[in-house]
C-alpha positions in Angstrom: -10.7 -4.8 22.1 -9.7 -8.0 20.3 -7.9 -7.6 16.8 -10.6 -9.5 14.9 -13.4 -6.9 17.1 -11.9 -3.9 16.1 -11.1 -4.7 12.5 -14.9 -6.0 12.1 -16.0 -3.0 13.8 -14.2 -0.9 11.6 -15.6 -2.5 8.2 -18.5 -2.3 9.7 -18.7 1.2 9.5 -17.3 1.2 5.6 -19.8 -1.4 4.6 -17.4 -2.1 1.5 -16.1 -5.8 0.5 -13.0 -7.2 0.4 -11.6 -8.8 -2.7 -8.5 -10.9 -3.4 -7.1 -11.1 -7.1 -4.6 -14.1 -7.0 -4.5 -17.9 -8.9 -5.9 -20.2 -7.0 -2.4 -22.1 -6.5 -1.1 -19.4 -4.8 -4.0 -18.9 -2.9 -3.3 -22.0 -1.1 -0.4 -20.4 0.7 -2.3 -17.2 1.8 -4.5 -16.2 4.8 -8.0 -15.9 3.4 -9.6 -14.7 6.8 -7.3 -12.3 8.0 -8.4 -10.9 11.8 -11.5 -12.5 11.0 -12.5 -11.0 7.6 -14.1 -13.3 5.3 -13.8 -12.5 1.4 -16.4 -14.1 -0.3 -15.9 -16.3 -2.7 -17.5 -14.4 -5.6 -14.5 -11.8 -5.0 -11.7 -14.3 -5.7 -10.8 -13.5 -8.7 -8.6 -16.1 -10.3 -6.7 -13.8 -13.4 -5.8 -16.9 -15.3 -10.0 -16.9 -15.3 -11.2 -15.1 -18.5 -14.4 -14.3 -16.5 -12.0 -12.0 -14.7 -11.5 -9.6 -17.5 -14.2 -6.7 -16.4 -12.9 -6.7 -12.6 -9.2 -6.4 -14.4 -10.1 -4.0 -16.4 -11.4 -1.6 -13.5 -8.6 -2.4 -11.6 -6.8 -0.9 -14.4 -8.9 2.0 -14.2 -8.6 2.7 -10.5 -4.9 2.7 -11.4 -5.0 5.0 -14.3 -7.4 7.8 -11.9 -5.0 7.3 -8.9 -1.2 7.1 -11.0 -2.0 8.6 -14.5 -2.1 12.1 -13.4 1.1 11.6 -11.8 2.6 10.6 -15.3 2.9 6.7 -14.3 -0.1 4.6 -15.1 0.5 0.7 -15.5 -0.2 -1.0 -19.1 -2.4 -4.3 -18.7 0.5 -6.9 -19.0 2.1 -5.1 -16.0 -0.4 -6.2 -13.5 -0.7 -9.8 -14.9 2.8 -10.4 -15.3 4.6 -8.7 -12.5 1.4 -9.0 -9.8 -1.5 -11.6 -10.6 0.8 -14.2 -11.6 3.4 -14.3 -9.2 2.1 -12.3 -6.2 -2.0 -10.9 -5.4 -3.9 -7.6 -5.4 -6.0 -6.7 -2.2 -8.8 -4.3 -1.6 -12.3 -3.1 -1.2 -15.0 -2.5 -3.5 -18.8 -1.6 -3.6 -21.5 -3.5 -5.9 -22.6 -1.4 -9.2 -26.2 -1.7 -7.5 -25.3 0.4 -4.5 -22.8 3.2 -6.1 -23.7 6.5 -6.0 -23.9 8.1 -9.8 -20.6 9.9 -9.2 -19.1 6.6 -8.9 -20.7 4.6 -12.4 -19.5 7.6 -14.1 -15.9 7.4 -13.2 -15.2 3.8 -14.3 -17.8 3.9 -16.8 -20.4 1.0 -15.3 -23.8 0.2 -15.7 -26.0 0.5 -12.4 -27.2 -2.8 -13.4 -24.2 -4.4 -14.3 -23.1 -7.1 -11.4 -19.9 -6.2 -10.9 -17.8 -4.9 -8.0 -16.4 -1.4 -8.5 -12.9 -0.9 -6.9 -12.0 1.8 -4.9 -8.8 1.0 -3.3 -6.6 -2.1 -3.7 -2.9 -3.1 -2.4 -0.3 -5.5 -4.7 2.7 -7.2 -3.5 5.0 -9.5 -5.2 7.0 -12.3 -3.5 10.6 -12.1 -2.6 13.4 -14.7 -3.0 13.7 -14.1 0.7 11.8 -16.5 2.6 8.4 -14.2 3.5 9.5 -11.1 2.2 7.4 -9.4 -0.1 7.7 -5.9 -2.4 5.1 -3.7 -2.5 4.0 -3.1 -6.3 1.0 -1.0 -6.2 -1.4 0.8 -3.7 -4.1 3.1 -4.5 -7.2 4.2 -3.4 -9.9 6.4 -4.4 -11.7 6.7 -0.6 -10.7 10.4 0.5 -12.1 11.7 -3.0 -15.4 10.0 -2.9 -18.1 12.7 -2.4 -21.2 9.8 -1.3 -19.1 8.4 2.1 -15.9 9.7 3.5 -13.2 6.2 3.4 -10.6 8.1 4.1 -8.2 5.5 5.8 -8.9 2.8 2.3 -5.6 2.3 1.3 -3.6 2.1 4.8 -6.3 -0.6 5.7 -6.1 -2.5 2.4 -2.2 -2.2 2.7 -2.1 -4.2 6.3 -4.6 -6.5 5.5 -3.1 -7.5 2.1 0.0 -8.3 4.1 -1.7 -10.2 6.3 -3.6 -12.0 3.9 -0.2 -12.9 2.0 1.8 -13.5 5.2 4.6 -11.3 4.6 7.3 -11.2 7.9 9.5 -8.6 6.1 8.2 -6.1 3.9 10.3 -3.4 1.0 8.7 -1.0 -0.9 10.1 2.3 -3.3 8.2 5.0 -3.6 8.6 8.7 -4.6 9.8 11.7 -2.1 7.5 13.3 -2.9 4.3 11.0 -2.7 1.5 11.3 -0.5 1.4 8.0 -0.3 4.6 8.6 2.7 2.1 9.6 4.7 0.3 5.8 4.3 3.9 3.7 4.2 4.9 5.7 7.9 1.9 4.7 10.0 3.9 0.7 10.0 6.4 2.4 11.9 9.9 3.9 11.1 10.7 3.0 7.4 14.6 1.8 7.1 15.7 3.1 4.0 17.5 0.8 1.7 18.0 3.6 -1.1 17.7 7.3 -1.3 18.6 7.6 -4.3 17.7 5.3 -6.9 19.2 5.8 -10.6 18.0 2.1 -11.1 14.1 3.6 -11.1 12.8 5.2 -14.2 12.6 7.8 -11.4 15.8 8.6 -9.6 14.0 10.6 -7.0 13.3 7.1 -5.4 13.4 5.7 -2.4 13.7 2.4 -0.7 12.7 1.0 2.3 11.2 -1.7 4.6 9.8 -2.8 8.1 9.1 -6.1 10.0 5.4 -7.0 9.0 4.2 -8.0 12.9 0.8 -8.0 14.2 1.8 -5.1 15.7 3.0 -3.2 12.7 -0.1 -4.0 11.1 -2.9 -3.0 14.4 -1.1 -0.1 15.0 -1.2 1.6 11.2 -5.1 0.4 10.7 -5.4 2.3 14.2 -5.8 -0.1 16.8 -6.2 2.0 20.0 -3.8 -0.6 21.9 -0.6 -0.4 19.3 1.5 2.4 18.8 5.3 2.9 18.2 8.2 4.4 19.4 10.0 6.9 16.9 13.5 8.5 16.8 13.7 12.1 16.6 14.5 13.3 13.2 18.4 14.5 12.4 17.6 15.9 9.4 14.8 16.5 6.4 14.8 16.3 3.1 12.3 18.0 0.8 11.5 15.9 -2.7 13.7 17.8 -5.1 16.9 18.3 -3.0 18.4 15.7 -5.5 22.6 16.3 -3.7 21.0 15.6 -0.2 19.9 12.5 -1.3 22.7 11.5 -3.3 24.9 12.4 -0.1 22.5 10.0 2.4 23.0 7.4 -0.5 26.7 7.2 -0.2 26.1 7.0 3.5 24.0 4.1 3.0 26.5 2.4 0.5 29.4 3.3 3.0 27.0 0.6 5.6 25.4 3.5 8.2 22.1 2.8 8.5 18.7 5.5 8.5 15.1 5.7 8.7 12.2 7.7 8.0 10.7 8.0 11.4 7.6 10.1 11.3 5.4 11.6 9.0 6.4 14.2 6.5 5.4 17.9 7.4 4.3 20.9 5.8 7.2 23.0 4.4 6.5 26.8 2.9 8.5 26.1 -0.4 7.8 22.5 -1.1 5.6 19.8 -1.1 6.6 18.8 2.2 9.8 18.2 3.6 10.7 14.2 4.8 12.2 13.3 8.3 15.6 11.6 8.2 16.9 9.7 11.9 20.3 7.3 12.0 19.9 3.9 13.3 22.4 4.0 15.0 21.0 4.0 18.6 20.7 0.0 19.7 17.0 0.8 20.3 16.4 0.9 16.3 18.9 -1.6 15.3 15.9 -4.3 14.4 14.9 -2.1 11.6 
């Protein structure tokens, strides 16, 4: 199966649209039919547009459900300065006319209003690195939804908001503790960059990064065809062992290198505990 036949298969099934939130002079630059997804033009939302308000203002709500019970919600100026503005915002959404009530409730919408509610969306911001982008938000709503089961939103709005921007290299910092792990792993082993981040308003931080290919991309959205070879893990790390981070952090600062290889897993104690491989095997070196 093609790339474009499995990834219109797949939206098929979701029967959800794609939206793009970015000026239209950086638009110019980015791939607006990624695998052969069309966004239509009513959901390019140019934020320097003050018809964009409403859509902005739910895409600050879908941030607020998804981060604000985690204690890290975004203000308004965030998103436009640090994401519209220099970078876009990828996702799906569904039409106020066919969301279920469960839905109009949550963001507060009319049934009548004409608007497309949000339900999972992916930001990334350019990097002085020629195409390298940073991951600044991703979110989703699908797994929660009562009406239709999306589970699978935000990994499918992350790759194809890369490949809509046309990012080669990829970073992103997220928390040891976030579920979201479990989204950021299926692009393959994660090189970590930081694993302990004093820099971030929080320290239990992480860095990391992989080569945005076609491959990287099929393979987390699912593509039957792609898949990845992992390194065994060396060692795991559960989300509030603060000294074993601290000591891989000096092990990254001395110059050895690391990765998150695989998924997290279940531990009895914690949250979950994180896999931790070296990079040292010329297999992984590309990382």
């Amino acid at each position: 199966m093609s790339p474009d036949e499995y990834i219109q298969q797949h939206l098929t099934l979701q029967g959800l649209e794609p939206f793009l939130v970015a000026t239209s002079y950086n638009r110019v630059n980015f791939n607006l039919n990624p695998y052969g997804l069309s966004i239509k033009q009513e959901y390019l939302i140019d934020p320097t547009h003050s018809a964009s308000e409403r859509f902005c203002d739910l895409l600050l709500a879908l941030d607020s459900t998804t981060f604000g019970p985690e204690g890290m919600p975004m203000d308004k100026w965030v998103f436009y300065d640090i994401c519209y503005m220099p970078g876009a915002v990828f996702g799906f959404g569904i039409q106020a006319q066919q969301a279920p009530q469960e839905l109009l409730d949550l963001f507060k919408v009319d049934a009548q209003e004409n608007v497309l509610i949000p339900l999972s969306m992916y930001g990334a911001i350019p990097m002085t690195q020629r195409d390298a982008w940073m991951g600044h938000n991703l979110c989703s709503i699908g797994s929660k939804l009562k009406f239709r089961n999306f589970k699978g939103l935000g990994t499918l709005s992350k790759a194809l908001g890369l490949k809509v921007v046309q990012a080669k290299e990829f970073y992103g910092a997220t928390q040891w503790s976030s579920v979201a792990l479990n989204v950021h792993i299926k692009f393959g082993p994660l090189k970590l960059y930081t694993s302990y981040t004093p820099a971030h308003s929080e320290s239990h931080t992480l860095t990391y990064g992989f080569s945005c290919t076609d491959h990287a991309l099929l393979a987390a959205m699912g593509h039957p065809d792609y898949d990845f070879e992992r390194p065994a893990p060396e060692q795991w790390i559960t989300p509030n062992d603060q000294e074993a981070m601290i000591t891989l952090q000096d092990q990254i600062e001395a110059g050895e290198h690391f990765c998150i290889p695989s998924a997290p897993q279940s531990h009895p104690d914690h949250k979950h505990q994180v896999p931790i491989a070296s990079l040292a095997s010329k297999l992984f070196t590309h990382l």
